[in-house]
N, C-alpha and C positions, 0 to 999 in steps of 0.2 A: 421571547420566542415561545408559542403557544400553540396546542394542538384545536381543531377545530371544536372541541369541548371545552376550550378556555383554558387546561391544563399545561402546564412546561411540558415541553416538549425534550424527547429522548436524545441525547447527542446518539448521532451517526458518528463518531468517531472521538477519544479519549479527550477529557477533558480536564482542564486542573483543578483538584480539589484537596480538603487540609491531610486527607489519608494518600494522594500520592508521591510523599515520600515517606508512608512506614516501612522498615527492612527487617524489625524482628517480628519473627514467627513462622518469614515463609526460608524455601532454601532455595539457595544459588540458582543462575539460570544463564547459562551462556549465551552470547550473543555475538552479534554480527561484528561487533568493534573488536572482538575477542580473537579474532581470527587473521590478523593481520596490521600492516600500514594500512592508514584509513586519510583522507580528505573528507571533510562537513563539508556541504553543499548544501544550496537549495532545494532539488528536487531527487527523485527516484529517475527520473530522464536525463538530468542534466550528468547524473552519476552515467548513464549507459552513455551520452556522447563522447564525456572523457575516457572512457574505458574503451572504447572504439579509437579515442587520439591515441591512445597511449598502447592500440595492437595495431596502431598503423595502420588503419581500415581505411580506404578510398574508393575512390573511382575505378571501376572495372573489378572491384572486389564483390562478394556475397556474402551474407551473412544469413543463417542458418536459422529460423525464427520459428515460436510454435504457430500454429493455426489459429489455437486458444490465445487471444491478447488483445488488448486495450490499445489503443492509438501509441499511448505515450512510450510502449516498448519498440513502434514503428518509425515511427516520425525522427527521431537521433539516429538513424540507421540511414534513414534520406538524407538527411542533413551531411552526411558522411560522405555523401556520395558514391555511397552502397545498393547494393541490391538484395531485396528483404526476399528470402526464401523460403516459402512458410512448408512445413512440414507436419505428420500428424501426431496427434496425441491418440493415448487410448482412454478406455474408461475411466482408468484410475487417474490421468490427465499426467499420467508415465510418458516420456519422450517416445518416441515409435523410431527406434534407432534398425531399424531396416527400409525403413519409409527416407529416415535423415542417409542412410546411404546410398539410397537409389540417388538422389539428390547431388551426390559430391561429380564433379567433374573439372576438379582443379582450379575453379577460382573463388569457392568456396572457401573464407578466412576465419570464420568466429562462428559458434554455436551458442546459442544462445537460448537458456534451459531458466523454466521459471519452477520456484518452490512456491506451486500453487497455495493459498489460503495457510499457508503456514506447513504445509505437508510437503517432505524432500521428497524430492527424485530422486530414483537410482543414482548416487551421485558417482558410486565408483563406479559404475560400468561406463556413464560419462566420461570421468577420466579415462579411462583406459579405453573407451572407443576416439576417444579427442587425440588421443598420443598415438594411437596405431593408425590412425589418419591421417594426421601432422596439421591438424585443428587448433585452434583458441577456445576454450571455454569460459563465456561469460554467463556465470551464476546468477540472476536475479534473485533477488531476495526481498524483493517489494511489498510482499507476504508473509514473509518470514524474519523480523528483526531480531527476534529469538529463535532458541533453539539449534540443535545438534544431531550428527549423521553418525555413527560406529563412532563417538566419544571425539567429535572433532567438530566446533561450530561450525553451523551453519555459513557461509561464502569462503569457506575455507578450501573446500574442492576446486573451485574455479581459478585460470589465470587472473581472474580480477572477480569481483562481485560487485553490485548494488544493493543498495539499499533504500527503503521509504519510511523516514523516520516517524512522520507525520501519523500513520497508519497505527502508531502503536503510543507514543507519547504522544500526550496534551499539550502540542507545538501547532502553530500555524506555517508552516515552512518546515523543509527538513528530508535531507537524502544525505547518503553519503558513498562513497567509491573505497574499497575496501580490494589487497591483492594483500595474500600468503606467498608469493609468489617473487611479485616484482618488487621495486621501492617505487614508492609515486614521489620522490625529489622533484621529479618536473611539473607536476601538476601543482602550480602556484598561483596562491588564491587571495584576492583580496576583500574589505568590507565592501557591501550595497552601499553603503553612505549611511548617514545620520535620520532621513527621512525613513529609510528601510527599516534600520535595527528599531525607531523606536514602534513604529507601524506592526509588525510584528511581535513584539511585547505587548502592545495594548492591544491587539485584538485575539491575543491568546486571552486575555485577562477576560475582554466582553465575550469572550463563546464561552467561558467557563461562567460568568454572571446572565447568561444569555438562558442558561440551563442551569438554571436553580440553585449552583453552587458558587462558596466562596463566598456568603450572605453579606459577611461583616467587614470585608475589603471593600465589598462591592458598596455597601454605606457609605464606607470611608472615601472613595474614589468618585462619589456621584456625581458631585458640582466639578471638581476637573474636566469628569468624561462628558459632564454637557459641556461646557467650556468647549472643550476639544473637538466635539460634533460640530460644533455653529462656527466655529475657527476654518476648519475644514472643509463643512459646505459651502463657506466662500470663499476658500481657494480654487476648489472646485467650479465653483459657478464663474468664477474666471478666466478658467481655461477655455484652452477656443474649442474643443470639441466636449468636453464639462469631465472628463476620465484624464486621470493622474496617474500614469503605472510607479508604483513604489515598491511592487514584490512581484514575483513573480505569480504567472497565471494558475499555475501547481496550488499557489496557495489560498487561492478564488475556486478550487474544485476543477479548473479547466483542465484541459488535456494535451493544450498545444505546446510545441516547443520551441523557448525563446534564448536562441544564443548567446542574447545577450548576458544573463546567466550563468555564460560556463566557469569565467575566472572570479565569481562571487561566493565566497565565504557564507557557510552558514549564521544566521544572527548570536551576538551575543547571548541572550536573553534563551533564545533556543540551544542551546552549545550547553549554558547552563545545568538546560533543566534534564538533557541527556545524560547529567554528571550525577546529579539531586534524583529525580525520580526512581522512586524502586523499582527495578526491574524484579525482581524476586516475585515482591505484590503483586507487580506486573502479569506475570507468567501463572502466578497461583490460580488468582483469578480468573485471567482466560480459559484456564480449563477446569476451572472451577463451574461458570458459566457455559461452558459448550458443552461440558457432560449433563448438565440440567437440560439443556435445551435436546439434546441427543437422547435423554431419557424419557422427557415430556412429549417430544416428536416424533418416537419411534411409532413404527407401526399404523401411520394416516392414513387412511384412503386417497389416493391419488399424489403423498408423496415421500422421499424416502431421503437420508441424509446422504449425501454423496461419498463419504466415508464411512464405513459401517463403523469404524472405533476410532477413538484417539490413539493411538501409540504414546508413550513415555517419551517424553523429549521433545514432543513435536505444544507449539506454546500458539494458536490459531488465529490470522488476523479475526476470520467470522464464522458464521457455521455454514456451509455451504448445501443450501435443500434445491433437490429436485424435482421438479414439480409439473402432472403433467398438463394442468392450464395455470400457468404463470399470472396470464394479465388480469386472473378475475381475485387471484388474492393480492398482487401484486398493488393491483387499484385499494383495496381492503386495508393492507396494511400501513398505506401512504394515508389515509382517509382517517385511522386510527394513532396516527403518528408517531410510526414504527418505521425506521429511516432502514431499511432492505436497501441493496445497490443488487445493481445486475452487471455484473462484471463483464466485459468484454461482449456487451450487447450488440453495439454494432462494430462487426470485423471489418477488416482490409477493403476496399474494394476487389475484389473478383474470388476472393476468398468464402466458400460458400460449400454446404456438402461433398462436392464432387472435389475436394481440395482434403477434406476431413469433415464426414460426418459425424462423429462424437464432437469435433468445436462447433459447429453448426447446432446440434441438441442444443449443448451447452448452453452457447449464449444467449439460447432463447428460454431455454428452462431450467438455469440455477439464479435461485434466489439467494443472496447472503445477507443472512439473518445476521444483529449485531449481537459479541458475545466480550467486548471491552472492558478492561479493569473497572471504569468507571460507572458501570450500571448498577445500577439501585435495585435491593431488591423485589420492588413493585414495578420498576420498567421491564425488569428479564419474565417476569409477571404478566405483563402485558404483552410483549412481545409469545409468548404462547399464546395465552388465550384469545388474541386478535388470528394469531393461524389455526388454532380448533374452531373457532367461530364459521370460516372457510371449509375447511377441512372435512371437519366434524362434528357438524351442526346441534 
């Protein structure tokens, strides 16, 4: 995988390398498993459908959703046969809990409050507006696999939480459903199959050889993995429409949601390396990285970091910059092979300023810059000076 200069290109997202499992040096770093009963799953969505089965969510019910969101926190809410009820954020991408009250008129069942890019919400005042309402709160944490609110991890506020494991470990698959709360006894899961767990193992292995690392595995492993390409391509080429789903779409970057899914067990292979990988290193780094990028960033012409600081405790999926023409750096840093996402680009159908204008800004002019354990320090390198180049010519 190579940038249009011929060079390996940056992973968008953690990757496996021989430093992620070192654990001395850095300190402890709470996390999302920390906080509760947990089920591994597949995905960050499939976590939110069970977590909908398991408060009873149905038909002729509402669920309480931000403005700011990606498909994948909508669509398990349809699935429910619920009704998604978007309410507004403010700048700080804080729940707008007078806006979520205007809102309640009795069949209003679940709230549903995301920890944007790694940064909590008010989580107590959540609680305690969710109990004086006689609400459910469901914590997302899709953003947040690390990190802690007033000394209590993170999905720990919520009758249940999610999680997107994918987002912070070098897994290709990976969510989980986490309740401080309830027991998840009923939520019982079984393996994908044989074709699944190992599909998932080897293409953790090629996105980590895919980007430069794991040099001397990736020797060792060569003649198999060709082996196993031309094996595959005509498996493939046999099929009647030439596409074999073996995992789900979460783990192809998609955003749809497949029920089939919900009673599947996270892989082996990925359960693992949740066990193995240093979270510590994990956490040091991230904000080791976004305070570089927050110091190198500050102060641009035309744009400014959506959080003026990191807080203590908060461990960030990305650096989230606001920018006020998007598409001409946006174009810039894809062209330079700096893998930026635009989070929750395109909203809801009918979901548009007049619903919440700060998620409307938002989705058009926050760029999240990557700040992953994994980066090298001539990617976090490039990733600046590909946006002063823009920026600040």
């Amino acid at each position: 995988m190579k940038t249009f200069e011929g060079e390996i290109a940056m992973p968008r997202s953690p990757v496996l390398s021989g430093a992620s499992f070192l654990h001395a040096g850095y300190p402890p770093v709470p996390s999302v498993l920390d906080a509760g009963a947990r089920r591994l799953v597949t995905s960050g969505r499939v976590a939110i459908a069970l977590a909908l089965r398991q408060m009873g969510v149905g038909p002729g019910d509402k669920v309480l959703v931000p403005a700011y969101h990606c498909a994948s926190m909508i669509e398990p809410v349809q699935w429910a046969g619920a009704q998604p009820v978007f309410y507004r954020i403010d700048e700080r991408t804080a729940v707008d809990l007078d806006d979520v009250a205007r809102k309640l008129d009795g069949s209003a069942k679940v709230l549903l409050a995301a920890n944007y890019f790694g940064f909590p919400q008010p989580l107590e005042r959540l609680r305690a507006f969710c109990d004086a309402h006689g609400l459910l709160l469901l914590e997302d944490c899709a953003h947040a696999f690390l990190g802690q609110y007033q000394g209590r991890p993170l999905g720990s506020w919520g009758d249940y939480a999610i999680a997107s494991s994918m987002k912070f470990f070098p897994l290709y698959e990976g969510g989980a459903l986490i309740s401080a709360r309830h027991p998840l006894h009923a939520v019982r899961l079984q393996r994908g199959g044989l074709r699944f767990e190992l599909k998932m193992a080897i293409n953790a292995l090629e996105k980590s050889f895919a980007h430069g690392r794991l040099g001397g595995m990736r020797t060792l492993l060569s003649w198999p993995l060709a082996l196993k390409n031309r094996l595959w391509g005509h498996i493939k080429s046999r099929a009647a429409d030439g596409v074999i789903a073996s995992g789900p779409d979460s783990s192809g970057g998609g955003f749809s949601f497949d029920p089939a899914w919900l009673d599947k067990r996270s892989a082996l292979f990925s359960r693992m390396l949740l066990r193995c990988v240093s979270r510590p290193r994990m956490g040091a780094l991230r904000r080791r990285n976004y305070l570089q990028l927050q110091q190198a960033l500050q102060g641009l012409p035309g744009a400014r970091p959506l959080h003026a600081s990191l807080p203590e405790g908060v461990y960030p999926w990305g650096f989230p910059l606001l920018v006020d023409e998007p598409e001409t750096l946006f174009a810039h840093l894809k062209q330079r092979g700096v893998p930026a996402l635009r989070f929750a680009q395109y909203l809801w159908a009918g979901v548009d300023a007049s619903v919440c204008p700060v998620s409307s800004h938002y989705s058009q002019h926050v760029l999240l810059l990557p700040c992953h354990q994994e980066l090298r320090p001539d990617e976090l390198a490039l990733v600046v000076r590909s946006v002063r180049e823009v920026l600040a010519p």
